[in-house]
Every structure is written in C-alpha cells, then in structure tokens.
C-alpha positions in Angstrom: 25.1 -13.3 -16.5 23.8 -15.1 -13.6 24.1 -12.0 -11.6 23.7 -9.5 -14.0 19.4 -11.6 -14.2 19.1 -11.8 -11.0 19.7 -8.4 -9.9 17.5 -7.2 -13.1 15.0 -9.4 -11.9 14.8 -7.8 -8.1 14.7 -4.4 -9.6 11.9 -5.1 -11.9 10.0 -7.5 -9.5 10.3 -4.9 -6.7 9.6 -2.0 -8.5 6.3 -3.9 -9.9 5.5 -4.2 -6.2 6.0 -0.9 -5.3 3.9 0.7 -8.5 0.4 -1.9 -7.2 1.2 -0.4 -3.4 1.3 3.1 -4.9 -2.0 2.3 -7.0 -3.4 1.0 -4.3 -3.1 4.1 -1.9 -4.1 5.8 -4.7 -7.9 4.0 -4.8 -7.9 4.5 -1.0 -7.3 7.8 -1.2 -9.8 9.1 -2.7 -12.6 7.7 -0.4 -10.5 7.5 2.7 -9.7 10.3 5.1 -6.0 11.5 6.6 -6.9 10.9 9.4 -10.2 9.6 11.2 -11.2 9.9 14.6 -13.2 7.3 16.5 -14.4 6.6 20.1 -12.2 3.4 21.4 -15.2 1.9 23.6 -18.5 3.4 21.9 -19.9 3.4 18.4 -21.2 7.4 18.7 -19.5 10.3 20.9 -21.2 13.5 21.3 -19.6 17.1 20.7 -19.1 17.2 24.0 -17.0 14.5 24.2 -14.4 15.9 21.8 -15.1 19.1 19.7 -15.2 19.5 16.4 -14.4 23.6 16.5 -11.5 22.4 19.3 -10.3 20.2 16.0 -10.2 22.5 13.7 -8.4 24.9 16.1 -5.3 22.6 15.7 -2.4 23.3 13.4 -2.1 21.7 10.2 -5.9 20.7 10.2 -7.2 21.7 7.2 -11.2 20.3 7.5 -12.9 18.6 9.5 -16.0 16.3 8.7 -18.7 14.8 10.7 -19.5 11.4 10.2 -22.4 9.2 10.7 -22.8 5.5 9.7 -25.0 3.0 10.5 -26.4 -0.4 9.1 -29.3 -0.8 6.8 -31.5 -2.2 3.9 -31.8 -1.0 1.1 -34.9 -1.6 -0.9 -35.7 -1.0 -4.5 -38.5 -2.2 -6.9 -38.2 -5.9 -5.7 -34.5 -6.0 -4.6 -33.4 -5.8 -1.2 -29.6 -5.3 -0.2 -27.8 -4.8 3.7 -25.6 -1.8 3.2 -23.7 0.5 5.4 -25.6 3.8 5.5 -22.9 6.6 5.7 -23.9 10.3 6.5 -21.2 13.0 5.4 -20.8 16.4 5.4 -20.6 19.0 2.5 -16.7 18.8 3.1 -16.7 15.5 1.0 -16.5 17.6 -1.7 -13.2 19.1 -1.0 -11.7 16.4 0.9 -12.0 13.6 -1.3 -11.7 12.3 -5.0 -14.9 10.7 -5.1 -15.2 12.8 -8.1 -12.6 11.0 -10.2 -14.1 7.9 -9.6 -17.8 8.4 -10.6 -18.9 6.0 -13.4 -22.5 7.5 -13.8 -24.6 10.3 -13.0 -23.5 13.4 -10.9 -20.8 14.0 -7.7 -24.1 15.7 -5.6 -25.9 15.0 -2.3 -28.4 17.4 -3.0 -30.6 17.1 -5.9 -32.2 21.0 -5.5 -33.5 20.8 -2.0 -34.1 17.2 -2.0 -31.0 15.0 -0.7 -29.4 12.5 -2.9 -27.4 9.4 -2.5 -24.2 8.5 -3.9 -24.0 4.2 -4.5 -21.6 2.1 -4.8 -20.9 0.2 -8.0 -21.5 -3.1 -6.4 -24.6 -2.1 -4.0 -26.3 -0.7 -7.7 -25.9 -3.4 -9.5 -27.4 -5.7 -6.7 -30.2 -3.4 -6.8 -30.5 -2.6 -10.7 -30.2 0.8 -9.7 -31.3 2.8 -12.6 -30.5 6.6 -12.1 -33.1 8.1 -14.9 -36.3 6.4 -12.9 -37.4 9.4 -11.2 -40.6 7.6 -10.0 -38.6 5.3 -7.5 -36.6 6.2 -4.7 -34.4 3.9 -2.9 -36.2 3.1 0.8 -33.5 2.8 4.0 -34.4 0.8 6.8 -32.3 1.4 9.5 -33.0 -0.6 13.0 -34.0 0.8 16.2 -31.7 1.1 19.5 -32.8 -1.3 21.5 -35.6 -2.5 19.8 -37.3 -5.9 20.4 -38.2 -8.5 18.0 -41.2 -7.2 16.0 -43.2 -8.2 12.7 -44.4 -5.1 12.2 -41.6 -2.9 10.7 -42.5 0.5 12.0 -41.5 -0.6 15.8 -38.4 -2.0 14.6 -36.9 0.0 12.0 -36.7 3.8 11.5 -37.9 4.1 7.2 -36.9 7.0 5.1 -36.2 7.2 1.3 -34.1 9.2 -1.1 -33.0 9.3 -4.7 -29.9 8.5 -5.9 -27.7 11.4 -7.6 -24.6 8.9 -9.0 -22.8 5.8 -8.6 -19.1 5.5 -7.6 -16.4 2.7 -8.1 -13.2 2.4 -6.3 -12.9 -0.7 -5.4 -15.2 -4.1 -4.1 -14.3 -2.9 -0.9 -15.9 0.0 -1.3 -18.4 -0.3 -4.0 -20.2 -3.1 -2.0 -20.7 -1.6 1.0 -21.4 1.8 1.1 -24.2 4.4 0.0 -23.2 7.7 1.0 -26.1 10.8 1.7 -26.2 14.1 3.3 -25.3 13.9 7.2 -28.1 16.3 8.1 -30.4 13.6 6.5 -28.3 10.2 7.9 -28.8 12.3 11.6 -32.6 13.0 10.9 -33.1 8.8 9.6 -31.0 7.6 12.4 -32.6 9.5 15.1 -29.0 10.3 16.2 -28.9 14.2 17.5 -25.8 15.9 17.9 -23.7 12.6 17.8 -21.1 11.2 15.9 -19.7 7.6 14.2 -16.7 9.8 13.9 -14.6 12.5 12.6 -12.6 12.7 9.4 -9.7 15.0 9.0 -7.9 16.5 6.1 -4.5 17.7 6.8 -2.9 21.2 5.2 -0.3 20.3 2.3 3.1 20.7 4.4 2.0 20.2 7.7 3.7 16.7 9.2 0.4 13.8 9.7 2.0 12.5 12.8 2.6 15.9 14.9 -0.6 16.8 14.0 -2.4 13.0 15.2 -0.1 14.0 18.8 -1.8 17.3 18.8 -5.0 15.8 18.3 -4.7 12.6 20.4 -3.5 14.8 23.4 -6.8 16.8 22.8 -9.2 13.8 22.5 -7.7 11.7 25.1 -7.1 7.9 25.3 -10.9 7.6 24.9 -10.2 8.3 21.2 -9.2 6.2 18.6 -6.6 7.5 15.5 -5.7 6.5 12.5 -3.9 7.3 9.6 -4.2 6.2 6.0 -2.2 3.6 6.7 -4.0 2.5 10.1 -7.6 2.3 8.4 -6.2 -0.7 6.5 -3.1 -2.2 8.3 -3.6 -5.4 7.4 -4.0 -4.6 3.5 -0.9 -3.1 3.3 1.0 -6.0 5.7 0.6 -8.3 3.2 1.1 -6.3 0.1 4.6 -5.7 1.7 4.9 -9.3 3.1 4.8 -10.2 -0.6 7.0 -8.3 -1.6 10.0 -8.9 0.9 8.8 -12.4 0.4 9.7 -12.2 -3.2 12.9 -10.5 -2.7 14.1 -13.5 -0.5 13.4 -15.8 -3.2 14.8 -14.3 -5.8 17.8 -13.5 -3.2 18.1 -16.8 -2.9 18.6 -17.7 -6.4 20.7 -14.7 -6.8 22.6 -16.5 -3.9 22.9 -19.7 -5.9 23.7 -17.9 -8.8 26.6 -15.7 -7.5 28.3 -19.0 -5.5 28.7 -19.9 -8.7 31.6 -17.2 -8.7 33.5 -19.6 -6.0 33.5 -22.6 -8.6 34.9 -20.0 -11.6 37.9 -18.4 -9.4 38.8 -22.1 -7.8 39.3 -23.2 -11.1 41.0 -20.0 -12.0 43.4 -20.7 -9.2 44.3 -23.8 -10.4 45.0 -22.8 -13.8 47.3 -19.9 -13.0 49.3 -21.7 -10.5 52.4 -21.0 -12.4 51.4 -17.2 -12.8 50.8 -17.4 -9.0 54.7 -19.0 -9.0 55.8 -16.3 -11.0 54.4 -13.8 -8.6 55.8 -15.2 -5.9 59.3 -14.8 -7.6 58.9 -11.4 -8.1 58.3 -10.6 -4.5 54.7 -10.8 -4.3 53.4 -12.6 -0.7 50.2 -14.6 -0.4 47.9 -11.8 1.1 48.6 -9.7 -2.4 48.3 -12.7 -4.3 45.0 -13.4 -2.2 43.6 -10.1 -3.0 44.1 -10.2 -7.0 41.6 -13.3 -7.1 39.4 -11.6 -4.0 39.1 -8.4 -6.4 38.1 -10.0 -9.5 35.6 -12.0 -7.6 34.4 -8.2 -6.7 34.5 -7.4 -9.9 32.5 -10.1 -11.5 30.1 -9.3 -8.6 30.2 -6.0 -9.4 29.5 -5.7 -13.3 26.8 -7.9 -13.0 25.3 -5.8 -10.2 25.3 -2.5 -12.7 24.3 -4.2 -15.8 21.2 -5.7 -14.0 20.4 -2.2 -12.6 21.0 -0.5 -15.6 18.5 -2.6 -17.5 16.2 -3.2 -14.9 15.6 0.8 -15.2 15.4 0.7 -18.3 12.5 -2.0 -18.1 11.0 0.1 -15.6 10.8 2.7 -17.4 10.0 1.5 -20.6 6.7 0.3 -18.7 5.8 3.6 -17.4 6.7 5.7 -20.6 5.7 2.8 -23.4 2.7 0.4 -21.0 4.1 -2.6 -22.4 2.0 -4.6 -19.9 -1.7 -3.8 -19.0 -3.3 -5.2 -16.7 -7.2 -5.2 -18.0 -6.5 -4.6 -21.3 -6.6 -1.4 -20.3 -4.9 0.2 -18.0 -1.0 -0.1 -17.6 0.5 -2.1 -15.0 2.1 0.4 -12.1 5.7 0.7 -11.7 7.6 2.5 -8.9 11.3 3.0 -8.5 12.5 3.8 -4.6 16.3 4.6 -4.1 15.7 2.4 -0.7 15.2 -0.9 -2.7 17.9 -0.1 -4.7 20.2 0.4 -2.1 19.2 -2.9 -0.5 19.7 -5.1 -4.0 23.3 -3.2 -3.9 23.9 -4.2 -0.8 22.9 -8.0 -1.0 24.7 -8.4 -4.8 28.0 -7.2 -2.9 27.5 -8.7 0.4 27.2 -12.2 -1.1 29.8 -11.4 -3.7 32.4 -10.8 -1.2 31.1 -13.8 0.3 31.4 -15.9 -2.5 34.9 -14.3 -3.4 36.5 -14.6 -0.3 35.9 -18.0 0.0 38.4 -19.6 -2.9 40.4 -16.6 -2.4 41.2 -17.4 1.1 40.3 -21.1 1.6 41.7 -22.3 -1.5 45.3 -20.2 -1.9 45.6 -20.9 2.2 45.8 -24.9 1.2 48.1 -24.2 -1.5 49.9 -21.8 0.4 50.6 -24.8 3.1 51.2 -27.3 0.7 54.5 -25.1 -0.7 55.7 -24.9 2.7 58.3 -27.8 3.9 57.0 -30.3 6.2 59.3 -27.9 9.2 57.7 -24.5 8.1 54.2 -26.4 8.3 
C-alpha cells in the first residue's frame, strides 16, 4: 500500500505539473513568436544589417514580422500609465492567437484608414479605457534620442494619439505592459525610419525550429541574438521544472521510506520460515536459490505496488481531463499531462529502490544465518 500511494502520488503530482507547463506555453503562445531576432549590442538594427527578404528566403520560414518597440506614456482623460509601445506588422494576424484571447472589442489595427491600438487587460484598466468613447483617443508620449532635460514636452517627447480597437488578456505579464499598434504608425511616432527593435519569425508546420535558427544565425551573424519559445522566457520555465523535479525528490523520498519498509516485512519473513528454509536445504536447495526466493518476492511486492499506483494514477489523470473534477477558478479545469518519460522515470526509481530494499535482508540477513549453520571449522 505504501508503494502502491506513493507511486500514484508521483504520477498524479507529475502529470499536474506537466498539464500547468503545457498551459503555460499555451498563453505564451499566442502572443509570443517561434522565433525572434534581436541585435546582441544595439536596441534597433537597420535592413541593412540583416534582411528581412534574406529571412524569408530561408527554408522552413514561414513569415516574417517587423517589430518596433519603445517606451511610453500613455494618457487618457486624467490617467497616465508607462507602457511599452509595440509596433507590428499586418502578419500578427496570422502568426499569432491574439484572437483567442480578446476580452472586448475587435482583433483590428486599423479602424478604416485610421490606426487602432490593441491594450492590454491590465494597461486598460489602469486607464479606465472605455472602448465605445469615440471622442477620446489615447495620447503616446514617447521620448526623444538624446534629448535633454526639458519642461516643455514638445522638445522632449515625440506626441501622437490613436484609438483603441480592443483589449487582450493573456496574462499580467502581458496585459500590463504592452499596447500593440500598426508598425507603419509605431515607425512614423518613433521617428525610427527603416529600423528595427527586431524580427519575429513563424516557422512552416514540419520544418525542425533548431535547423532553421542555424540557418538563420549563420545568415545574421554573431551580432544577432535568437531565441526560441523557450529562450524568450528561460527562467519561467527553469523553475516551473525546478518544481517539479523538486517535487519528485520529495515524494521519492517518502516513497524511499515507504518501500524500506519491504526490508523490515522479508526479515521477519526470514525468521519465521526458518524451518521452511531447513526443509529447502534438505531437499537440495543451496543458499544463493534460497537467497533469490526472498530477493523475488521483495520484487514482487515492489512490483505490484508499482502497477497498481500507475494504473490508478491514470485513471485519476484521466478522470481530470475527461470529468474536471478540480478547477482552478471555478472555472476552468486544472491541466493534466501524461509524458511516457516521467513514467519511465517513476518505473525506474520504484524498482531501483525495490531491489535495493530486497536485496538487503535477502543477502545480509540469510548470509548471517547462513554462517551461523556452519561449524565453528567451516566458518
């Protein structure tokens, strides 16, 4: 039993890990490129300095955006807010799912010929951005290069204003920080012609991510900066995976505690069957046979536990993904995710310490008892 909850407890545990990385990925997805490309030692790079034609030129790209960002304030009615100003291309549409995750108004940066902003949950609700007010555009005040210390805003700042077409929500990450508008507009407010923050790629379905980050990284050169999905929040998923190994060594250690309790059960075992052991013995049997009857139940016991506690952890599992027995808001089911890997490992560290904890009384023990029927000569 000891076994059997431990080992149902790794699977569940472990697959509950897996589903909130998964989840996670998911919200990151759709805002976050494949694969973005960004100057290692500057904050803009022209087309000059890496082309995006020569990009799209590569095999297994499948679009490339232009990107422009820049700090700025936001004003609207009496609320001020410091933002990140990001300017994107009309590939946002295809290469994100910025769609799905609109909780008002429309998935547009143009509003007829005007351009529009999309908000971020959290930046519109600092601003009590109201979407219907047609009368009141959101003002962007983005500050000069180089620009000295001035009261009067016009020298420092370059001003521009826009309307805002919807609001997003992904995540605080997100929703805090950025208000996204047409790049042709973000290039004309910045005063930044013909350059770049950076570039953000889609890759084709099929086509491997990491050849086609070596093509590109052998076109850019080592003044270029890539990253993957992965890369644009490294230490995010660090410790969503720290925690989770972390969790499997605690409970691997109580599984540990649990299965030594095998080496108390066959010691007394041996003790009571020392006359069956005798018997044995009489019938030709020799310690190392005798050794591995009480080695293989040890197994055994190690082993049934292992399967039950698979077996039902599953089931749990899946009970959560088909039933969303737990929720986590109320409304929305807590992720689960079942990887053969992790399974594999949990087999692996139920029968590793099982033989451990078998071999043990199975050797130890029947070697003293095995020396103690030998005359004082044969010793």
């Amino acid at each position: 039993m000891g076994i059997f909850v431990g080992t149902c407890a790794l699977v569940i545990l472990l697959s509950a890990f897996n589903g909130l990385e998964n989840w996670v990925v998911s919200l990151y997805n759709s805002f976050d490129p494949d694969i973005r490309i960004e100057a290692r030692d500057q904050k803009f790079f022209t087309e000059k300095d890496l082309s995006k034609t020569r990009v799209m030129q590569i095999a297994g790209v499948a679009r490339v955006m232009p990107v422009l960002e820049e700090n700025g304030l936001l004003t609207y009615r009496d609320a001020q807010y410091v933002c990140t100003i990001k300017g994107v291309g009309p590939e946002l549409m295809e290469m994100s799912g910025l769609d799905t995750m609109m909780v008002d108004g429309d998935f547009k940066l143009w509003l007829g010929n005007a351009p529009a902003a999309l908000v971020g949950s959290g930046v519109a609700y600092t601003l009590s951005l109201s979407l219907g007010d047609l009368s009141e555009p959101i003002d962007i005040f983005v500050p000069k290069a180089n620009a000295s210390f001035s009261l009067n805003p016009a020298e420092a700042f370059y001003t521009g204003s826009i309307r805002p077409a919807g609001i997003f929500e992904i995540q605080p990450e997100f929703d805090m920080r950025y208000v996204l508008v047409p790049f042709d507009y973000a290039r004309a407010l910045f005063h930044r012609e013909n350059e770049f923050s950076s570039l953000e790629i889609q890759v084709k379905p099929g086509a491997d991510p990491d050849k086609v980050m070596e093509d590109i990284q052998a076109l850019a050169g080592p003044g270029f900066v890539l990253k993957n999905r992965f890369q644009q929040h490294e230490l995010l998923y660090k410790i969503i995976n720290a925690e989770k190994w972390g969790v499997f060594l605690i409970l691997a250690f109580i599984l540990l505690i649990a299965i030594f309790n095998v080496t108390g059960s066959l010691t007394m075992l041996i003790v009571d069957k020392s006359r069956d052991i005798r018997t044995l013995q009489s019938l030709g049997a020799d310690w190392g046979t005798i050794r591995g009857i009480f080695f293989a139940e040890g197994m055994l016991i190690s082993l049934i536990g292992m399967l039950a506690g698979l077996v039902v952890g599953l089931m749990v599992v899946y009970m959560q993904a088909k039933f969303q027995l737990v929720l986590i808001n109320g409304e929305d089911a807590y992720p689960v995710l079942v990887k053969g890997a992790d399974l594999f490992y949990i087999a692996a560290t139920v029968l590793s310490i099982g033989a451990l904890a078998a071999w043990f009384p199975a050797s130890r023990t029947l070697n003293k008892r095995r020396l103690a029927s030998l005359s004082p000569l044969q010793r």
